[in-house]
N, C-alpha and C positions, 0 to 999 in steps of 0.2 A: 504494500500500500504506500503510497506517494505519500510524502512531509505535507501535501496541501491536503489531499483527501481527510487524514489525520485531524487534521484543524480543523477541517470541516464538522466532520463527524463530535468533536468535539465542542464545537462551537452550537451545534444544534442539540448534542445533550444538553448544554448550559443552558439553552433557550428554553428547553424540553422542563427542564427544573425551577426554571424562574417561571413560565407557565404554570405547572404544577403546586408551585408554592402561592402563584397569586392566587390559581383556584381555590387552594385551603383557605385563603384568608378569606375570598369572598367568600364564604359557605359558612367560617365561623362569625362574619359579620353581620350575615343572612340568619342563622344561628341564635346570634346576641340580640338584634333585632325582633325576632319572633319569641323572645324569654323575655324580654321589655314588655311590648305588645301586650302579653298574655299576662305579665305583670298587671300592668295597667289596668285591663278589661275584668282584672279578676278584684283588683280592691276598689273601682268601681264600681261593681256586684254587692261586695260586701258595706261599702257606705251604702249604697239602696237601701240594702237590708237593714239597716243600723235606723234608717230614720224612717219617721211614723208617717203612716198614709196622711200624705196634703188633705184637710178640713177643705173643702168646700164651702163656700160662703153660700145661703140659703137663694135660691132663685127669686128675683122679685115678682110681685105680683102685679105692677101696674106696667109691667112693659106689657106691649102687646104687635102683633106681627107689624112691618111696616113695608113700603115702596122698594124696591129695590133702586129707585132713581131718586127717592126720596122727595116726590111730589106730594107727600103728605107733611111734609114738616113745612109749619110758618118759617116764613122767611120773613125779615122785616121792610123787603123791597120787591118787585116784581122780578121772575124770574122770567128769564127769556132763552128759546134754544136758538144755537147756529147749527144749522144740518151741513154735514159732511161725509164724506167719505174716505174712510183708512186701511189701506189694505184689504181695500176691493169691500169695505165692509160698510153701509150707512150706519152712521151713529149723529149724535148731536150733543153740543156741549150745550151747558147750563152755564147762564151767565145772569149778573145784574148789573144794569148801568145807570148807577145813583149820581144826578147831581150834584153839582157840589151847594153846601149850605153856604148860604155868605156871598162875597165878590168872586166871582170866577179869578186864576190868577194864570190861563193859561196852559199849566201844567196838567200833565194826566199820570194818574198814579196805576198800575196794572197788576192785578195781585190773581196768581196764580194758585192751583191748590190741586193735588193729583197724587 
């Protein structure tokens, strides 16, 4: 066998071994990893267990079903819709446009809520 073949061969066992050694590592990393994890999930478990079923606060009695657009709550101005379309879809925004009290001074204030 050739002084180069040699080296070769040799060169690829070394490769062959620092492969091998990284794979150990990641496997005990993956390893440590999933002893964590399992750590974790497991005294998470046990605090559950440790503390008393959350009270419920009593349901009230004067609520009662309402609008899903909420055309039933007073508002303290007229409510008005813009029709649109979003994504191919018609829908309409609720809006109110309250003058101002007093001198107008120009300016428009615009108040969003979503």
């Amino acid at each position: 066998m050739s002084n180069n073949a040699s080296i070769l061969i040799r060169a690829s066992g070394h490769t062959r071994s620092n492969r091998k050694e990284h794979s150990r590592q990641q496997a005990l990393w993956v390893a440590a990893c999933l002893v964590l994890l399992a750590t974790v999930a497991l005294a998470g478990e046990v605090a559950a267990q440790d503390r008393a079923p959350a009270q419920l606060p009593p349901t009230p009695t004067d609520v009662k079903p309402g609008s899903i657009t909420l055309e039933d709550v007073p508002y303290p101005y007229a409510v008005l819709y813009l029709p649109m379309t979003v994504y191919g879809q018609d829908v309409r925004m609720a809006y109110m446009d309250v003058a101002p009290s007093g001198q107008p001074n120009g300016r428009t204030v615009v108040l969003l809520h979503g």
